[in-house]
Each structure stands twice: as C-alpha cells, then as structure tokens.
N, CA, C and O atoms as a CHARMM CRD file, in Angstrom:
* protein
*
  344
    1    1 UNK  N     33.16800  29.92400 -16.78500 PROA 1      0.00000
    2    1 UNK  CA    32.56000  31.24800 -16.84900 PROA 1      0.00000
    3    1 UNK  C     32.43400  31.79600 -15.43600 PROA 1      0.00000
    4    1 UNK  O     31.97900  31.15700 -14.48700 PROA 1      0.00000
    5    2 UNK  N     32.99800  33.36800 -15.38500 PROA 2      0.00000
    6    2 UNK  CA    32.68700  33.37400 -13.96300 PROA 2      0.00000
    7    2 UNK  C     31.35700  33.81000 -13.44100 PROA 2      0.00000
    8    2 UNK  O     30.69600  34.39100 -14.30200 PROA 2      0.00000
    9    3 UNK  N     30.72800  33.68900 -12.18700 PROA 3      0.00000
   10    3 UNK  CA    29.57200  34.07200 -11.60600 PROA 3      0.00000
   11    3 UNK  C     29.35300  35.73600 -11.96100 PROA 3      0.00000
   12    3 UNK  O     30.26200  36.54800 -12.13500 PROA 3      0.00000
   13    4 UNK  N     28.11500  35.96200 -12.00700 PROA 4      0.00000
   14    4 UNK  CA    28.17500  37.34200 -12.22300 PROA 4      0.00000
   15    4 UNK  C     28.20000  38.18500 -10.50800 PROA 4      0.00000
   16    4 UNK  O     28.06900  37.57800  -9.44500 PROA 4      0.00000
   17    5 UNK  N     28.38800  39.58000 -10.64700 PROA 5      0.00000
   18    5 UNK  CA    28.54100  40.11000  -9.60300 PROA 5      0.00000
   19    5 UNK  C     27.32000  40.17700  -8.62900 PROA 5      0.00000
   20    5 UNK  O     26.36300  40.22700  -9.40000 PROA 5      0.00000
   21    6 UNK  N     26.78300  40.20800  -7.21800 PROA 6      0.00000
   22    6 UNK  CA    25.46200  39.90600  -6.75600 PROA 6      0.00000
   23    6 UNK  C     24.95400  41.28700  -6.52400 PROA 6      0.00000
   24    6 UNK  O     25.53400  42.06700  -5.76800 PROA 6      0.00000
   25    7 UNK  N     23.79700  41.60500  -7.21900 PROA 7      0.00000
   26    7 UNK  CA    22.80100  42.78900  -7.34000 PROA 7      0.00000
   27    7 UNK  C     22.65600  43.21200  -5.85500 PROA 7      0.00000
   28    7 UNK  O     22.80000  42.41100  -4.93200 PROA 7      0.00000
   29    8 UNK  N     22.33600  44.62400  -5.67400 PROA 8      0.00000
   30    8 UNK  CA    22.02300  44.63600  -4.77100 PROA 8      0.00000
   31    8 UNK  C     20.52500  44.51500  -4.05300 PROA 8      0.00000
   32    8 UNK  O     20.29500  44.44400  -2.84600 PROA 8      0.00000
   33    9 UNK  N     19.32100  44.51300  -5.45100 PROA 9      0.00000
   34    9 UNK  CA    18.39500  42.93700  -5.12500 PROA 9      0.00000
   35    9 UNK  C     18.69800  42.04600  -4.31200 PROA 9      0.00000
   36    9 UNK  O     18.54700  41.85100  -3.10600 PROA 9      0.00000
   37   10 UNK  N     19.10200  41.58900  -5.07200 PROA 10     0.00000
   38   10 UNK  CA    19.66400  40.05300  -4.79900 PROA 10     0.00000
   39   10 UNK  C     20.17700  39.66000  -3.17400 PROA 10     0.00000
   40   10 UNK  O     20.19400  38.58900  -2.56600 PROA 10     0.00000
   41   11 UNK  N     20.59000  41.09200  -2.78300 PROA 11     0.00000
   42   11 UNK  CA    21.67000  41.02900  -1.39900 PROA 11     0.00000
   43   11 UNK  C     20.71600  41.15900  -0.00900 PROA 11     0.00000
   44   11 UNK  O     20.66000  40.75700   1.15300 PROA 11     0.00000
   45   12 UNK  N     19.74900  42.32700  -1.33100 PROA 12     0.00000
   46   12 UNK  CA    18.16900  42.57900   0.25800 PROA 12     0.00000
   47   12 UNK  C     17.76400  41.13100   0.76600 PROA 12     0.00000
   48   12 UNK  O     17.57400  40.68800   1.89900 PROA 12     0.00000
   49   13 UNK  N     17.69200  40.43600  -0.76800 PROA 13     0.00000
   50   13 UNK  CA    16.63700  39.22800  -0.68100 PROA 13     0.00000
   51   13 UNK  C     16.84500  38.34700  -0.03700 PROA 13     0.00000
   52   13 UNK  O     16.10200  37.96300   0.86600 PROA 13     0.00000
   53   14 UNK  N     18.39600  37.59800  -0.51900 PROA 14     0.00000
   54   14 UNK  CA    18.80600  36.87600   0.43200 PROA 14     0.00000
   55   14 UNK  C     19.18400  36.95600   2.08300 PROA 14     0.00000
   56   14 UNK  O     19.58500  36.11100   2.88400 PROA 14     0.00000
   57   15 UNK  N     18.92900  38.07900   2.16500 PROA 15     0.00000
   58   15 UNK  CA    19.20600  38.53200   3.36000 PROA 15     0.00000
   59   15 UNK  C     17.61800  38.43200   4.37100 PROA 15     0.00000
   60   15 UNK  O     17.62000  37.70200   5.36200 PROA 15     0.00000
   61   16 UNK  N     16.40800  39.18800   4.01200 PROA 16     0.00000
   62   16 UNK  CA    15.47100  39.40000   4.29500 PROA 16     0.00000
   63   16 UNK  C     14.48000  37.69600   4.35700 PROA 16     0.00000
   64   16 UNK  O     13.93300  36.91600   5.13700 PROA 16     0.00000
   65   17 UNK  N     14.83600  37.95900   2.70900 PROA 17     0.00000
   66   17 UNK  CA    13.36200  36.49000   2.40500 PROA 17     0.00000
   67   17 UNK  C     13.87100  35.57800   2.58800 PROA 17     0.00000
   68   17 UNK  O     13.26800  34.58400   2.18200 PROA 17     0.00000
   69   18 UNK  N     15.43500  35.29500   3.38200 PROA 18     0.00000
   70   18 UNK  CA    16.03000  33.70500   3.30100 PROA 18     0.00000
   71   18 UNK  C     15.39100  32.40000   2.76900 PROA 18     0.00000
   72   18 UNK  O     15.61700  31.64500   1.82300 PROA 18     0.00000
   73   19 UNK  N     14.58200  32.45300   3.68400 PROA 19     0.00000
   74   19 UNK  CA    13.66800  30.74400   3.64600 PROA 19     0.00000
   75   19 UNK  C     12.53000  31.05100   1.91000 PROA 19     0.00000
   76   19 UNK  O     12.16800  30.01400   1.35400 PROA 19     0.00000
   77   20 UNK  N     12.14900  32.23600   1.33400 PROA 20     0.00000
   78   20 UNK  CA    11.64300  32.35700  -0.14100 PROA 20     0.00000
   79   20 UNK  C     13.10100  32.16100  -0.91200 PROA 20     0.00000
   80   20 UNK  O     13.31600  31.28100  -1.74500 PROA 20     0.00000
   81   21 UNK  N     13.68000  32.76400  -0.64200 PROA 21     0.00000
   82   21 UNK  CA    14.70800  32.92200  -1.43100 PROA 21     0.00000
   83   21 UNK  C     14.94400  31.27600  -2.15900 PROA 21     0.00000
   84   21 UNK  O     14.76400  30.72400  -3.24400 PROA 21     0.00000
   85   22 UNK  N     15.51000  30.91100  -0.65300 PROA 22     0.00000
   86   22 UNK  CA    16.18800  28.74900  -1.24100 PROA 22     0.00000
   87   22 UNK  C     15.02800  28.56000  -1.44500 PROA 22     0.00000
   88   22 UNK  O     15.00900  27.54800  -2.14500 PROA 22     0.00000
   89   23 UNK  N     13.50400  29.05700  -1.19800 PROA 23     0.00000
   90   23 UNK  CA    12.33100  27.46000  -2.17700 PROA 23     0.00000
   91   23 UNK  C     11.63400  28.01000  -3.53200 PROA 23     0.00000
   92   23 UNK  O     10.55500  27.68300  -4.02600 PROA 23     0.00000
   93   24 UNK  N     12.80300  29.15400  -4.07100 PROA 24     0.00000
   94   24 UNK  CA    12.42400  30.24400  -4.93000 PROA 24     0.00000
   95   24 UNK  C     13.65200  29.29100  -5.65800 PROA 24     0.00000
   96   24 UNK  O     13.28800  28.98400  -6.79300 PROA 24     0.00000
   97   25 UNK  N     14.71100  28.85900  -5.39400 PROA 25     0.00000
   98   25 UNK  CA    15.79200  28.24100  -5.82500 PROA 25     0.00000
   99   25 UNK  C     16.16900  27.05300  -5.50500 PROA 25     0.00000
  100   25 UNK  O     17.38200  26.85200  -5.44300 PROA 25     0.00000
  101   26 UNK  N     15.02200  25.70000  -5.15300 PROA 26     0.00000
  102   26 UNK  CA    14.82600  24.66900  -5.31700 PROA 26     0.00000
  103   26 UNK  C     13.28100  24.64700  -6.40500 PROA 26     0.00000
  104   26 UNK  O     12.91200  23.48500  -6.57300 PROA 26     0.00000
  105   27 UNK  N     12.86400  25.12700  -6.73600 PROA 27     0.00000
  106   27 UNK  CA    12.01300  25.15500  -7.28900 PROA 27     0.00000
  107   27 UNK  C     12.73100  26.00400  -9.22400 PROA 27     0.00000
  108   27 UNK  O     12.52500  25.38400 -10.26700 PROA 27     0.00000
  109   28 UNK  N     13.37900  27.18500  -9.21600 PROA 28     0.00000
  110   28 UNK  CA    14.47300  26.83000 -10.21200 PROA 28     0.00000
  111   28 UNK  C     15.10400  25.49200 -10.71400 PROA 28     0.00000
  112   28 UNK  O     15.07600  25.16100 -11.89900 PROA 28     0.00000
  113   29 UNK  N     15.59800  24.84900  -9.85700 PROA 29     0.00000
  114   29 UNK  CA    16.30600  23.54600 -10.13200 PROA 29     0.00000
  115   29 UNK  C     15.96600  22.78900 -11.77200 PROA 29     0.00000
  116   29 UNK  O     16.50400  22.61300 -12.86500 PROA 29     0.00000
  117   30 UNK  N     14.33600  22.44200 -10.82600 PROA 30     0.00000
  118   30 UNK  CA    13.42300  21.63700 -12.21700 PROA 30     0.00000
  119   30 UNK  C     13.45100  22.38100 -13.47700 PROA 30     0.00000
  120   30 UNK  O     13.44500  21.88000 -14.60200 PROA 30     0.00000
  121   31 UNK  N     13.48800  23.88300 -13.11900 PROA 31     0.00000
  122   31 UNK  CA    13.21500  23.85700 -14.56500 PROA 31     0.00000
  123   31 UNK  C     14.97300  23.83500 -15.35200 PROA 31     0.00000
  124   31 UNK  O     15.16100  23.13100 -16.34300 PROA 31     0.00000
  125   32 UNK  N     16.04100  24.62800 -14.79000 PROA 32     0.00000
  126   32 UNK  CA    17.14600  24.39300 -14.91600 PROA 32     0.00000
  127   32 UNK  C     17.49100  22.91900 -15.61100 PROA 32     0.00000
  128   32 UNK  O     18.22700  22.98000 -16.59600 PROA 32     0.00000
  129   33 UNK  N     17.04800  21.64300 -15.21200 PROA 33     0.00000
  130   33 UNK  CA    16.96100  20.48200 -15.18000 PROA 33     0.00000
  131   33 UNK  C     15.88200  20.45500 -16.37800 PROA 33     0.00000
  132   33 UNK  O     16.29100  20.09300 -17.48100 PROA 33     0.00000
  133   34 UNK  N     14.94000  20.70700 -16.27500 PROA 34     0.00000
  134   34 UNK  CA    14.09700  20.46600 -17.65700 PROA 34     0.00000
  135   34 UNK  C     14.21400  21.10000 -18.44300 PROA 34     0.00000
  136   34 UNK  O     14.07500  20.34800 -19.40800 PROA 34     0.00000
  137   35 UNK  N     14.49100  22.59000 -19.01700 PROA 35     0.00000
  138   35 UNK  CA    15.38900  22.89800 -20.36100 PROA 35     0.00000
  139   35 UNK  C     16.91500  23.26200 -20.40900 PROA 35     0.00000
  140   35 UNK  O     17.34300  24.12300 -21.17700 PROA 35     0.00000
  141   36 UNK  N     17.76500  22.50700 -19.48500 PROA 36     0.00000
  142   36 UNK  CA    19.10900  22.42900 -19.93600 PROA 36     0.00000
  143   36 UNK  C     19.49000  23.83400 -19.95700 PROA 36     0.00000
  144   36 UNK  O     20.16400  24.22100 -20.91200 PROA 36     0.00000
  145   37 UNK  N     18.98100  25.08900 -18.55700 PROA 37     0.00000
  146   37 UNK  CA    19.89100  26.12900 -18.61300 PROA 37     0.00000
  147   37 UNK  C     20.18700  26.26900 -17.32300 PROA 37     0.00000
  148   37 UNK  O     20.10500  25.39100 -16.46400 PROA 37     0.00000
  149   38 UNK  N     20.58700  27.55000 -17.16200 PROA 38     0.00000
  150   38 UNK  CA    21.14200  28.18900 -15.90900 PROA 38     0.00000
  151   38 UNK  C     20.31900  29.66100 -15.30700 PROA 38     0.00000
  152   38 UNK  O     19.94600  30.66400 -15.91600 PROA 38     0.00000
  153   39 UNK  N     20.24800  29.34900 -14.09900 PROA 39     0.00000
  154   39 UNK  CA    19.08900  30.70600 -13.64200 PROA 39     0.00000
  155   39 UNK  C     19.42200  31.15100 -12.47300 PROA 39     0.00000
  156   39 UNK  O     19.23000  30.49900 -11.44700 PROA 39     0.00000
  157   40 UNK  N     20.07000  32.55500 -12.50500 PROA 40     0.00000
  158   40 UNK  CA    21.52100  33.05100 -12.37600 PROA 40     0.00000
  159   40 UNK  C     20.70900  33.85400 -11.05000 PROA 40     0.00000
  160   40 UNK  O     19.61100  34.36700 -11.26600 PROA 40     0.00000
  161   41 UNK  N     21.34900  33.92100  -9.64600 PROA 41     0.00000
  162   41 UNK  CA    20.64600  34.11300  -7.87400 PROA 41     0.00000
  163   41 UNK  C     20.11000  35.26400  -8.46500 PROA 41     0.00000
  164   41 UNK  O     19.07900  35.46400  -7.82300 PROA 41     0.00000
  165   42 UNK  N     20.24300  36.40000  -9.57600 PROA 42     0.00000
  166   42 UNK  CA    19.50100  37.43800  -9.38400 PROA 42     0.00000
  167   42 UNK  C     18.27000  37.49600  -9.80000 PROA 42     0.00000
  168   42 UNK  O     17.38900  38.28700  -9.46300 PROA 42     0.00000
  169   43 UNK  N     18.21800  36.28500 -10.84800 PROA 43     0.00000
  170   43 UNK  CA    16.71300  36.07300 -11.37900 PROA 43     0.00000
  171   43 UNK  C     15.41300  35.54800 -10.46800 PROA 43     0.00000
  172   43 UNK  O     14.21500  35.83000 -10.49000 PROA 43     0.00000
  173   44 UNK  N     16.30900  34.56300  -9.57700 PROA 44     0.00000
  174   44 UNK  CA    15.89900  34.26100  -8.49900 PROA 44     0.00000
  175   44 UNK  C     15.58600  34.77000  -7.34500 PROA 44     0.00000
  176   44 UNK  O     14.80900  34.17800  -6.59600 PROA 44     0.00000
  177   45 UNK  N     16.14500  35.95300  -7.02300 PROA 45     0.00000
  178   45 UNK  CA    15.78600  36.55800  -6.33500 PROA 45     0.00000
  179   45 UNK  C     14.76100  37.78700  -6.41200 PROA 45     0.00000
  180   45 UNK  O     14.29300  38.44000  -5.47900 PROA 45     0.00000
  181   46 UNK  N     14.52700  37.92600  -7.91100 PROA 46     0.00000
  182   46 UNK  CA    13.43900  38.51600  -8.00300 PROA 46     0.00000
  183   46 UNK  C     11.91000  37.75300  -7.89800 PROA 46     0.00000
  184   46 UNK  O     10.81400  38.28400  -7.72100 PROA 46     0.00000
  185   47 UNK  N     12.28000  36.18600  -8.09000 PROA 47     0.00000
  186   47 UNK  CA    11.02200  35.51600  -8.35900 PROA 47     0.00000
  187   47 UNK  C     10.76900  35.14400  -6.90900 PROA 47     0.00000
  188   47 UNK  O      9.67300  34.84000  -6.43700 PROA 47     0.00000
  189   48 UNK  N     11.98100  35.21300  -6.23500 PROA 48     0.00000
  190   48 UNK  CA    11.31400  35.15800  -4.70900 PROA 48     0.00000
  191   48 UNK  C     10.32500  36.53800  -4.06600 PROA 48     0.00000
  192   48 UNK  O      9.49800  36.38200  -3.16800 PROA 48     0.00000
  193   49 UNK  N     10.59800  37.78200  -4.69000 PROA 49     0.00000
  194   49 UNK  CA     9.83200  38.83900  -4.42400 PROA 49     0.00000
  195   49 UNK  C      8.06300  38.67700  -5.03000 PROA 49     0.00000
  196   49 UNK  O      7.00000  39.05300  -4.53600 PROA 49     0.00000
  197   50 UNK  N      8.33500  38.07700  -6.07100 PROA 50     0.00000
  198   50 UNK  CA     6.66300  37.40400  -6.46800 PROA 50     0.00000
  199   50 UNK  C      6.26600  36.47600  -5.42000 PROA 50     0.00000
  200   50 UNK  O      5.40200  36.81400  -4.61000 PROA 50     0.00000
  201   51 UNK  N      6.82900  35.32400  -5.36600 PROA 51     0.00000
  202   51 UNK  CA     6.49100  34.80100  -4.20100 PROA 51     0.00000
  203   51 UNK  C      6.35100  35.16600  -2.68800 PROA 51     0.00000
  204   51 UNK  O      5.43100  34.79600  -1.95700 PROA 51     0.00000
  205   52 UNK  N      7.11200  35.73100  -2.43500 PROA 52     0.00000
  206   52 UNK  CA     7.03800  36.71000  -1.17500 PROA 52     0.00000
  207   52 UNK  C      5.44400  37.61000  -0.81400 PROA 52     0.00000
  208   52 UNK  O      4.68800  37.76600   0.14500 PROA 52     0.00000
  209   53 UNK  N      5.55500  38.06400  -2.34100 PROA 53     0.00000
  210   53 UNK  CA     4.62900  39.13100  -2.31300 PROA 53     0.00000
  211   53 UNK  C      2.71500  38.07100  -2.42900 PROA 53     0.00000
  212   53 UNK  O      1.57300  38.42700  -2.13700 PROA 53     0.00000
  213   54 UNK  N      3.20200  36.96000  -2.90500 PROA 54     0.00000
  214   54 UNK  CA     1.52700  35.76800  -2.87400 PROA 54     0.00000
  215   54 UNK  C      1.49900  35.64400  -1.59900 PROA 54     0.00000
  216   54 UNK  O      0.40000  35.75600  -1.05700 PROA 54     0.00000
  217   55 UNK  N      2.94000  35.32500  -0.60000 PROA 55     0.00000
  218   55 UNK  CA     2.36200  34.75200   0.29000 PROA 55     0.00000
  219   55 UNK  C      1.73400  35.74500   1.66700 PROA 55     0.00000
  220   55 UNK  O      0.97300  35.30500   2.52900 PROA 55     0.00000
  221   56 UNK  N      2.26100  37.14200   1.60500 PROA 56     0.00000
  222   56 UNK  CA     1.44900  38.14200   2.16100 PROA 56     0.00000
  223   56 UNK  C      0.44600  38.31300   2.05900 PROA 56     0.00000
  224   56 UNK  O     -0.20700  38.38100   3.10100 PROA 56     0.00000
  225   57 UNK  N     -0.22200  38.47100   0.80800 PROA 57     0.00000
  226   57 UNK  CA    -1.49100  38.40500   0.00300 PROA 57     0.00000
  227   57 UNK  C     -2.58600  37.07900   0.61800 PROA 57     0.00000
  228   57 UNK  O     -3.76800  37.14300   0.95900 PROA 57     0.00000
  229   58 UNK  N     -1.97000  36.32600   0.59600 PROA 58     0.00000
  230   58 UNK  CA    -2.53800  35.06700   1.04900 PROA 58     0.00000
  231   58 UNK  C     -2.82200  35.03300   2.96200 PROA 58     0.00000
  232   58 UNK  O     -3.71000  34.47000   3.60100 PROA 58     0.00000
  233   59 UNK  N     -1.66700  35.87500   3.42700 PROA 59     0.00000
  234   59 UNK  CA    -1.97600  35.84700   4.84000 PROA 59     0.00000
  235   59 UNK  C     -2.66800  36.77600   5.22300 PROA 59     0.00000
  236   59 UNK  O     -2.94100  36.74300   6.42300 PROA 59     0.00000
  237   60 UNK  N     -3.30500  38.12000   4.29100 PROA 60     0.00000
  238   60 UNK  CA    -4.18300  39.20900   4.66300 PROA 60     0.00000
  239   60 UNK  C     -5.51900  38.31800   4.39600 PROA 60     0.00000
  240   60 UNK  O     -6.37300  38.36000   5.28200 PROA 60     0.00000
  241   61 UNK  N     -5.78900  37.45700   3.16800 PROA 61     0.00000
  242   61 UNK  CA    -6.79300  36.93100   3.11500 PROA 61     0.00000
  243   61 UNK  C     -7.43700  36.16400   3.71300 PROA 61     0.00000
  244   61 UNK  O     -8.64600  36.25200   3.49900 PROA 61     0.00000
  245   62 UNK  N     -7.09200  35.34500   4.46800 PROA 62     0.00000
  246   62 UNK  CA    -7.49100  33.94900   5.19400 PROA 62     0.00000
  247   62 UNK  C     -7.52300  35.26400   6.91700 PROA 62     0.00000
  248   62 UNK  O     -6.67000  36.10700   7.19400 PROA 62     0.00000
  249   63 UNK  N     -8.75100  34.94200   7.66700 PROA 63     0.00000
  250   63 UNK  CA    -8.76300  35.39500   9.34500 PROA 63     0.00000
  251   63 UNK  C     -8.02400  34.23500   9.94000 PROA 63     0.00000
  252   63 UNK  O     -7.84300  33.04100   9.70000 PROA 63     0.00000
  253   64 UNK  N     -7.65300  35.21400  10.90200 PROA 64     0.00000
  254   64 UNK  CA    -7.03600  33.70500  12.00600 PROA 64     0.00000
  255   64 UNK  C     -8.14500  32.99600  12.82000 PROA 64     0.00000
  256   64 UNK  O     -9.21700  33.36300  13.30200 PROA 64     0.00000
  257   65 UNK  N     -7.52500  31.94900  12.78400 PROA 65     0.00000
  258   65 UNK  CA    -8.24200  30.57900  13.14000 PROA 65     0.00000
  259   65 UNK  C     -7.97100  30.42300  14.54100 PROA 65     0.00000
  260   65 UNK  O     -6.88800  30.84100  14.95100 PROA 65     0.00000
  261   66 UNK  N     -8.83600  29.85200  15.40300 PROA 66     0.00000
  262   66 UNK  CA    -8.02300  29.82000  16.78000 PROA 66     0.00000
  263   66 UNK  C     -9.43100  29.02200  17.38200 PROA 66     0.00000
  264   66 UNK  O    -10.58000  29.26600  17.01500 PROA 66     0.00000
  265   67 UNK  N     -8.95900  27.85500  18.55400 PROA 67     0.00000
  266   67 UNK  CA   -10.09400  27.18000  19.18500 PROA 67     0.00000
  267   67 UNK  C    -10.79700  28.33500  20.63800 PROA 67     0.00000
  268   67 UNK  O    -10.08300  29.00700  21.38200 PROA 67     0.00000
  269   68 UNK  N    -11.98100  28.27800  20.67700 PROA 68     0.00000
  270   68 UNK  CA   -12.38200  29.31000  21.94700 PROA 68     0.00000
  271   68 UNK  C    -13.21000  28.03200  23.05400 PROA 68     0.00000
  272   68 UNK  O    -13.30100  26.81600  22.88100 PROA 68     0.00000
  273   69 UNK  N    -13.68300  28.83500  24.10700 PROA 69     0.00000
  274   69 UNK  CA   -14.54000  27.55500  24.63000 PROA 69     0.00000
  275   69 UNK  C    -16.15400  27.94400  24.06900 PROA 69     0.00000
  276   69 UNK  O    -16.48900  28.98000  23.49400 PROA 69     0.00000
  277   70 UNK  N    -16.95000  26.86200  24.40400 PROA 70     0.00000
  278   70 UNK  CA   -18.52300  26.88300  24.07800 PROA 70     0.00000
  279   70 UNK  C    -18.85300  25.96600  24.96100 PROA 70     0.00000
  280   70 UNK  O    -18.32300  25.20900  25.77500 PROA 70     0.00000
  281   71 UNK  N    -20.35600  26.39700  24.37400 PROA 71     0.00000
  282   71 UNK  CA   -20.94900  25.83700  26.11600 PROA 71     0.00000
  283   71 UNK  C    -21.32600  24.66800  26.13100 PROA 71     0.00000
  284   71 UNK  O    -22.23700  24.39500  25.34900 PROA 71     0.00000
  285   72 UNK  N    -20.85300  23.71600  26.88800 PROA 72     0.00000
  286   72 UNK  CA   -21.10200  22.21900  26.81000 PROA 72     0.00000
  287   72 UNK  C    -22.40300  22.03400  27.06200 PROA 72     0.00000
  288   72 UNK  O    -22.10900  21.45100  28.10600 PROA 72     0.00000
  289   73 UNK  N    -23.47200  21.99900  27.06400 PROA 73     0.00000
  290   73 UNK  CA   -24.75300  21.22300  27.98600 PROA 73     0.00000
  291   73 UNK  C    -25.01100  19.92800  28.04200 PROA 73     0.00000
  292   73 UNK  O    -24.29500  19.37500  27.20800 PROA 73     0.00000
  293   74 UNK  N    -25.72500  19.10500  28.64900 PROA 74     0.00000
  294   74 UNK  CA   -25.97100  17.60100  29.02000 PROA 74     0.00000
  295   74 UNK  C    -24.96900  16.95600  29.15600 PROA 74     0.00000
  296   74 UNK  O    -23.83400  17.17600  28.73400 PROA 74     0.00000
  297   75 UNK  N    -25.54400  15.76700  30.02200 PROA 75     0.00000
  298   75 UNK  CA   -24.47100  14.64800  30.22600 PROA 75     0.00000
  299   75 UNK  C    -24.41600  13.78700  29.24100 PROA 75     0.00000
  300   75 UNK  O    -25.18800  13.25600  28.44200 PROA 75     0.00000
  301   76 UNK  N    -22.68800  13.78900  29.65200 PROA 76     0.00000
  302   76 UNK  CA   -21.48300  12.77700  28.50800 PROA 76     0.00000
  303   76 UNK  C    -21.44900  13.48500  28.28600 PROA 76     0.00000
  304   76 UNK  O    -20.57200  12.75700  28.75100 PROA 76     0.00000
  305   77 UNK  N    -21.41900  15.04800  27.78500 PROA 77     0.00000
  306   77 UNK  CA   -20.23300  15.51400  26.88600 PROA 77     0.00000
  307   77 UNK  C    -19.05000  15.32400  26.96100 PROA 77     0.00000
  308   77 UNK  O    -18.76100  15.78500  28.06500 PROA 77     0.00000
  309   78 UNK  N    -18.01400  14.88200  26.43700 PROA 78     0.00000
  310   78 UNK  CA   -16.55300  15.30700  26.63700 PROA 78     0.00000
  311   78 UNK  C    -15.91500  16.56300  26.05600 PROA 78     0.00000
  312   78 UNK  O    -15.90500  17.17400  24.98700 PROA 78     0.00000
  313   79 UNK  N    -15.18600  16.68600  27.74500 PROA 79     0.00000
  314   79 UNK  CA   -14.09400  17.84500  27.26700 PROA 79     0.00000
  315   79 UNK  C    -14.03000  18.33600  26.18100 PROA 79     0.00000
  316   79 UNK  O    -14.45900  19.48500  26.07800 PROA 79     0.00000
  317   80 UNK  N    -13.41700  17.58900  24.84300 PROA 80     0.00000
  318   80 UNK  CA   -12.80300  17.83100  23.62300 PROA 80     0.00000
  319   80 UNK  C    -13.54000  18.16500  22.86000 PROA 80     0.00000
  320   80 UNK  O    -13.03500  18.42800  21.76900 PROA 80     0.00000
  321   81 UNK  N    -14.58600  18.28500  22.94000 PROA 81     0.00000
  322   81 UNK  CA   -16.01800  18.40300  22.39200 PROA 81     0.00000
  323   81 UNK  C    -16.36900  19.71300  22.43400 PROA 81     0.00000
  324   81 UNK  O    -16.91700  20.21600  21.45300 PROA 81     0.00000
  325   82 UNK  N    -16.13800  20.36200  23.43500 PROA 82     0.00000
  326   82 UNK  CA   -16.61700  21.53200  23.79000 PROA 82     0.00000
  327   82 UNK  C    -15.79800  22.73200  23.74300 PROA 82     0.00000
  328   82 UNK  O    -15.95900  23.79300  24.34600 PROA 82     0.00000
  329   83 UNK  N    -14.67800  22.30300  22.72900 PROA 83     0.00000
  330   83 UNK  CA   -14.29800  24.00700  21.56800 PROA 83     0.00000
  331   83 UNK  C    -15.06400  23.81100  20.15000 PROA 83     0.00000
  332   83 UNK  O    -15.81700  22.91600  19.76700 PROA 83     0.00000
  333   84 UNK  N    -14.70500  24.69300  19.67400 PROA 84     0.00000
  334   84 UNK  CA   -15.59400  25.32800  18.31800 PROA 84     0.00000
  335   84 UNK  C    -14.25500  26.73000  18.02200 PROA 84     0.00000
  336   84 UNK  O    -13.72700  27.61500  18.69500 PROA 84     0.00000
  337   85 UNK  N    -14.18700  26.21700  16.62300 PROA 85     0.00000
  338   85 UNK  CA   -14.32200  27.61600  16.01100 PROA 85     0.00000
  339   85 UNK  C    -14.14100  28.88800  16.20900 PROA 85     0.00000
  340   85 UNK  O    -15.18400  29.36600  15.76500 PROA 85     0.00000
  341   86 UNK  N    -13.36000  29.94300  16.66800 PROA 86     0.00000
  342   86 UNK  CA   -14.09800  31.31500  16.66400 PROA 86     0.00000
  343   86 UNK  C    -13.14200  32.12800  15.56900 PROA 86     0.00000
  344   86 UNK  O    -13.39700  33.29600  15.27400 PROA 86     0.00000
C-alpha cells in the first residue's frame, strides 16, 4: 500500500516540533503494537500539536527556579549552604 501524501500539517510539524513530533511517534509505536494497526505521520502530527500545546501550558505554569545568595551568619557555615531558593 502506498504511503499517503504528507499534509501540509504534518510538514509545519515536523519541521517546527521535531523533537514532539519523534516522542509523539515513539509513543504511537505501543499502541500500533498493542492493537495491531497503523498510525499514519499525519495523525501524529496532530497529536504532537496536543502535546506541544501541554508542554507550553506547563512552562507558563511552573516560575523559574534559580539559586540566589543569602546571608550566611555564624561560624562553620559552609559555602554551599548559603544559597536558597529565589
């Protein structure tokens, strides 16, 4: 059977979301593999746009994290001791 022709979806996606795209289509595999079909780059490349679109969602939600200094007082503190959080 031949491949079908590639959407032009399909052409943004792989192009843009590369690295969603293949774990949008290692993650196909299993199920391909667990009911015995076929799940054809354009389907896939839409389910990489869901995924794409969680993991934006997910990076507006979470603040960035980053070590600052704070103020050590008394002796023995160590160095490493004296970031925190900001």
């Amino acid at each position: 059977m031949a491949k079908p022709a590639a959407t032009p979806v399909e052409i943004d996606v792989k192009h843009a979301y590369q690295w969603i795209f293949y774990a949008a289509r290692s993650a196909t595999k299993v199920v391909e593999e667990l009911f015995d079909l076929s799940v054809p780059d354009s389907e896939v490349a839409h389910l990489s746009l869901y995924i794409g679109a969680a993991v934006e969602r997910k990076k507006e939600a979470l603040p960035p994290v980053g070590f600052g200094p704070s103020s050590c007082a008394g002796a023995g503190s160590a160095p490493h001791k004296c970031l925190k959080f900001v």
